[in-house]
C-alpha positions in Angstrom: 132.7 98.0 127.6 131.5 94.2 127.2 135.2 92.9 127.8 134.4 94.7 131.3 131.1 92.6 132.2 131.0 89.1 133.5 130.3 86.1 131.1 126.6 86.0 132.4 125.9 89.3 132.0 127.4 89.0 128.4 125.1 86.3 127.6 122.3 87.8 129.0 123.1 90.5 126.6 123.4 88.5 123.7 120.0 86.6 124.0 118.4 89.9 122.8 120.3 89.8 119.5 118.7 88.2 116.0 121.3 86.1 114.5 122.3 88.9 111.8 123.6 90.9 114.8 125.1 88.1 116.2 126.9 86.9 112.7 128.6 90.9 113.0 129.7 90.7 116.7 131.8 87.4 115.9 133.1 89.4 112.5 134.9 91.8 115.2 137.4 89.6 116.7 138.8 86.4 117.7 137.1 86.9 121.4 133.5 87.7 120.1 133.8 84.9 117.9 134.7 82.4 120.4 132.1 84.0 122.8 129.4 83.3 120.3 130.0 79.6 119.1 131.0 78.8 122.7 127.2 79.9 123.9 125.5 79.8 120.1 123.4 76.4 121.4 121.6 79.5 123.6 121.3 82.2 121.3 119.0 83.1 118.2 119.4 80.8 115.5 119.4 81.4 111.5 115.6 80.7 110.7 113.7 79.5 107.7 110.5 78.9 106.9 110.7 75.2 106.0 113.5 72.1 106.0 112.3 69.3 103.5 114.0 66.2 103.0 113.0 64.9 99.1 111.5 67.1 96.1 107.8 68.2 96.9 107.2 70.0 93.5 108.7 73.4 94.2 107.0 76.0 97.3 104.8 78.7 94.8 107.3 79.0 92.1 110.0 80.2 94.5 113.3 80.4 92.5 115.5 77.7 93.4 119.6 78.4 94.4 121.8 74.9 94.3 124.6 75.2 97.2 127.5 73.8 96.0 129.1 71.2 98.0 132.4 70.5 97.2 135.2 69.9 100.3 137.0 72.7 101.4 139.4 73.7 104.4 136.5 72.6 106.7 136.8 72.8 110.5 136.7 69.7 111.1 138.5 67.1 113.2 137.7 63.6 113.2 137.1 61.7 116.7 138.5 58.2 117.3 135.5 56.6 116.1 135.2 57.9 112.8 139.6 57.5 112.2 139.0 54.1 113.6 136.4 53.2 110.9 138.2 55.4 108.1 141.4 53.6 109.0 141.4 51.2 105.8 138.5 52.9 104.0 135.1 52.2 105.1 134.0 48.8 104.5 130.2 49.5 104.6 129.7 52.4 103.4 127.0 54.6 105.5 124.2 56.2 103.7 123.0 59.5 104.5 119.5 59.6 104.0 117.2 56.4 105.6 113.7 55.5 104.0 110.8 53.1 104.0 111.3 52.5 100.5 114.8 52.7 99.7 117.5 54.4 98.6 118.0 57.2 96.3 119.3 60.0 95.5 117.7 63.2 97.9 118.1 66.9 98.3 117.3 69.0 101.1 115.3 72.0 100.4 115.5 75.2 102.6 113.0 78.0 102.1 114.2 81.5 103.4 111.6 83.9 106.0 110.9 86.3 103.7 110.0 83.4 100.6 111.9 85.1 98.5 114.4 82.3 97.6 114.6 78.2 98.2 117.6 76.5 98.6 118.6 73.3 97.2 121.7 71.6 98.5 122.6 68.4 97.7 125.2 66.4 99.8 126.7 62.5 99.2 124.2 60.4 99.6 126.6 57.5 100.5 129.7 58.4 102.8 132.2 56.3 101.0 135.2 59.1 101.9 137.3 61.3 104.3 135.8 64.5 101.6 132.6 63.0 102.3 132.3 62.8 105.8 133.9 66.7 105.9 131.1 68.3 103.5 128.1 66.1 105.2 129.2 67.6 108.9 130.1 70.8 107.6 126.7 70.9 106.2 124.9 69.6 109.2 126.4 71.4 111.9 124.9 74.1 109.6 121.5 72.9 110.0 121.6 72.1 113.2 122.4 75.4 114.4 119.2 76.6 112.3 115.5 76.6 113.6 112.9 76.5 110.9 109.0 77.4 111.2 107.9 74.1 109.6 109.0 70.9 107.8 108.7 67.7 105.5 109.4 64.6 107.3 107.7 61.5 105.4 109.8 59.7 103.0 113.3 60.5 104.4 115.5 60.9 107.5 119.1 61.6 108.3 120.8 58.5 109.6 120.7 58.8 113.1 123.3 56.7 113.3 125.6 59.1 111.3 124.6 61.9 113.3 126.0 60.1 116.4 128.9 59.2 114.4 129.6 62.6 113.6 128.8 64.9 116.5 129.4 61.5 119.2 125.8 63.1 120.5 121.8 62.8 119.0 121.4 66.4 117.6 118.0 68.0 116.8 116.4 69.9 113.9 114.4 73.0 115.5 111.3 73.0 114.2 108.3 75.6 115.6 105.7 73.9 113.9 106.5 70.0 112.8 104.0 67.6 111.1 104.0 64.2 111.0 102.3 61.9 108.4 102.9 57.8 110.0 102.2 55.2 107.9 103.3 51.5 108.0 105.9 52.0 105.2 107.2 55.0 107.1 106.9 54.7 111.1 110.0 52.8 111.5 112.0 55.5 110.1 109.8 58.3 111.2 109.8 57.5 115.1 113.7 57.2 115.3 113.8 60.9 113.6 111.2 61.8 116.7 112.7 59.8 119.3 116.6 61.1 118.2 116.4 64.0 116.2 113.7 66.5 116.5 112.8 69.3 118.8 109.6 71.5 118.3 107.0 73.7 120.0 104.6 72.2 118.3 104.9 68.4 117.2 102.1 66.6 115.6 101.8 63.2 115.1 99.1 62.0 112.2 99.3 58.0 112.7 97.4 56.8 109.8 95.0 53.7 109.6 97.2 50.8 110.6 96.6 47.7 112.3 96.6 47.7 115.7 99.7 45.4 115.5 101.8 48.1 114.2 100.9 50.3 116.7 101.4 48.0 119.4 104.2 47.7 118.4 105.7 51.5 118.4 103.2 52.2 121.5 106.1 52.3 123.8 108.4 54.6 121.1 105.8 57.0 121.1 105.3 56.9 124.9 109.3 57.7 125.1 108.2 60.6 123.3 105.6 61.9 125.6 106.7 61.2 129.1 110.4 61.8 128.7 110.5 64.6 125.9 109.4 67.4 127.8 113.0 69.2 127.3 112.5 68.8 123.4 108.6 69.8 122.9 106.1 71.8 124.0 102.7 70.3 123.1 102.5 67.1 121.2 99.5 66.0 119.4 98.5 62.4 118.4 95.6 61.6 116.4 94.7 58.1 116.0 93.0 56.1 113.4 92.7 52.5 115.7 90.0 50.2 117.1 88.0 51.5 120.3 90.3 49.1 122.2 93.6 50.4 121.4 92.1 54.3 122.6 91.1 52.5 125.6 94.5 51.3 126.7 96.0 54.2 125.3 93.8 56.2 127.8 94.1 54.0 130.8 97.9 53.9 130.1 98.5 57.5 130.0 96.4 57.9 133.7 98.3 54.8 135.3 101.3 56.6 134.4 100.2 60.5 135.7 98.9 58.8 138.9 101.7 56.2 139.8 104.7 57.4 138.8 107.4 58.8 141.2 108.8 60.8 138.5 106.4 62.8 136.3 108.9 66.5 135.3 110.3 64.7 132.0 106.4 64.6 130.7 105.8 67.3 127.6 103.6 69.7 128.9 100.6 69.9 126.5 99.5 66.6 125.7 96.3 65.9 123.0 95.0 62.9 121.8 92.3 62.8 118.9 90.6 59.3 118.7 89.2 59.0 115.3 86.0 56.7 114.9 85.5 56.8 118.5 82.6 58.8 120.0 82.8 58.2 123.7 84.9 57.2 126.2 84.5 55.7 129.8 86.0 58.1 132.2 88.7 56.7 134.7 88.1 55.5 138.0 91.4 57.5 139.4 89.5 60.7 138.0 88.5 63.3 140.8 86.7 67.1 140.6 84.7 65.9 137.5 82.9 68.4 135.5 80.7 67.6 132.7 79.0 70.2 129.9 77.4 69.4 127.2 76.3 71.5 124.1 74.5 70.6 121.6 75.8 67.6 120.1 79.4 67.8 122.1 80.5 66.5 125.3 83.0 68.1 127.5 84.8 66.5 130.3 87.2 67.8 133.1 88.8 66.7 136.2 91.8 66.1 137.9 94.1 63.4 138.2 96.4 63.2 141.4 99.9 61.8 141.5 99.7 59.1 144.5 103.2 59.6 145.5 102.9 63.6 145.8 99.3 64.9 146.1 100.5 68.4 145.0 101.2 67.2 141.3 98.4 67.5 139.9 97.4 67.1 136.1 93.7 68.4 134.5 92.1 66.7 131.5 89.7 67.4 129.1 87.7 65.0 127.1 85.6 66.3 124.1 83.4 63.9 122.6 81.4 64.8 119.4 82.4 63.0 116.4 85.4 61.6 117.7 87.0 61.7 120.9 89.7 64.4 122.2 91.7 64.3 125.6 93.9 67.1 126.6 96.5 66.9 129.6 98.3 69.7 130.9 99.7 69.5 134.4 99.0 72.2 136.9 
């Protein structure tokens, strides 16, 4: 009967199936299997609970499974690129793994749905040959074709320069709920993994105290992230730990930006900034339809801010004040 229907219809069909009932359709023939891989990047994904890159002492006791990783008949072709640079042997060897404190030796940990199990596998973590470069994609075409309810991102990060190598495009880890922990040894690292490499419902973004210096300096990284990475997350959450003068530019940034630009359908969503050590905020000039509450010792703030160029894009914000200062932007 499904040979019958039309390819959309099919796929309409298989969006309603878990990824165990998808894994049996492609077990029936050479058709169904092609179907699948040829649509999987819109169709359920395996799902765990947590991808961790580095040893975080163990989740609860969980017993722990090592997945060997010796090279075998992989389906894997090389592109131009990678032959080109394998020709005579590579003469800088690529590392996997990229850290704010160097290299080393890390495993990635996977924890199943149900908690009953954790999986350790360990891959090179310097790609020095052709065995190498088949067990790492193998490996990470795995992953990538996995969503996972939560994650570890602090110490380490897949190259994102061997991703590119490997798939010739930036692929993304699927994450529901991610958390991230920026501090000046790490926010080099950390913001290429964001800006390449990760997709999530969820996405928050802990920026530790730094100097303003730093954060100058990955301001526009991070503002990448918010107006053009509405295709790879939902709501995005920054909390600051800065001087009142860096929240201030922050603020008026984000408003210039709402207001003036031509283009604003690339912006995530759900936008919320916390501004630690900051208990008030002057409200923009370009705000309009303000609303002010106040209970007991907290401050709330809405209105609207119009887009200059098309009056019917329209964004509404919230600022809280209490202790410190939060600003939520949705647009209508």
């Amino acid at each position: 009967m499904l040979y019958s229907l039309s390819s959309e219809t099919k796929l309409d069909i298989f969006k309603c199936l878990s990824y165990q009932q998808l894994l049996a359709f492609k077990q029936t023939n050479v058709y169904m299997r092609d179907f699948v891989n040829k649509y999987e990047g819109e169709l359920a994904k395996e799902k765990f609970t947590m991808i961790c890159l580095g040893d975080i002492g163990g989740f609860n006791g969980i017993p722990r499974k090592l997945i060997n990783t010796k090279a075998e008949d992989f389906d894997f072709s090389m592109t131009k690129e990678i032959e080109e640079k394998f020709k005579n042997g590579f003469k800088k060897p690529i590392p996997l793994f990229l850290s704010g404190h160097g290299t080393g030796e890390i495993d990635i940990y996977l924890e199943k749905v149900d908690k009953s199990e954790e999986y350790v596998l360990r891959l090179p973590p310097i790609i020095k040959s052709k065995e190498d470069i088949q067990i790492v994609y193998h490996y990470l075409n795995k992953l990538f074709k996995c969503s996972f309810k939560c994650s570890y991102f602090e110490d380490y990060i897949i190259n994102p320069e061997l991703i590119e190598l490997l798939f010739g495009e930036a692929k993304q880890f699927y994450v529901q709920n991610c958390n991230i922990s920026i501090q000046n040894r790490n926010i080099k690292i950390l913001m290429r993994l964001i800006l390449n490499n990760l997709a999530s419902e969820y996405h928050r973004i802990s920026c530790q105290p730094m100097g303003d210096d730093t954060m100058k300096k990955y301001k526009d990284d991070l503002f990448k992230v918010l107006l053009n990475g509405g295709d790879k997350f939902g709501k995005v959450n920054v909390m600051f730990y800065c001087t009142p003068g860096f929240y201030k530019n922050v603020y008026n940034q984000i408003v210039e930006y709402v207001a003036t630009s031509k283009d604003v359908s690339k912006m995530v969503a759900i936008i919320i900034f916390d501004f630690s050590n900051c208990k008030s905020l002057k409200l923009h000039d370009k705000a309009t339809n303000v609303e002010i509450k106040k209970l007991n010792d907290k401050k709330s703030t809405t209105y609207q801010v119009v887009n200059i160029h098309d009056p019917t894009v329209k964004f509404s914000f919230c600022n809280e004040e209490s202790f410190y200062v939060r600003i939520t932007i949705m647009k209508e």
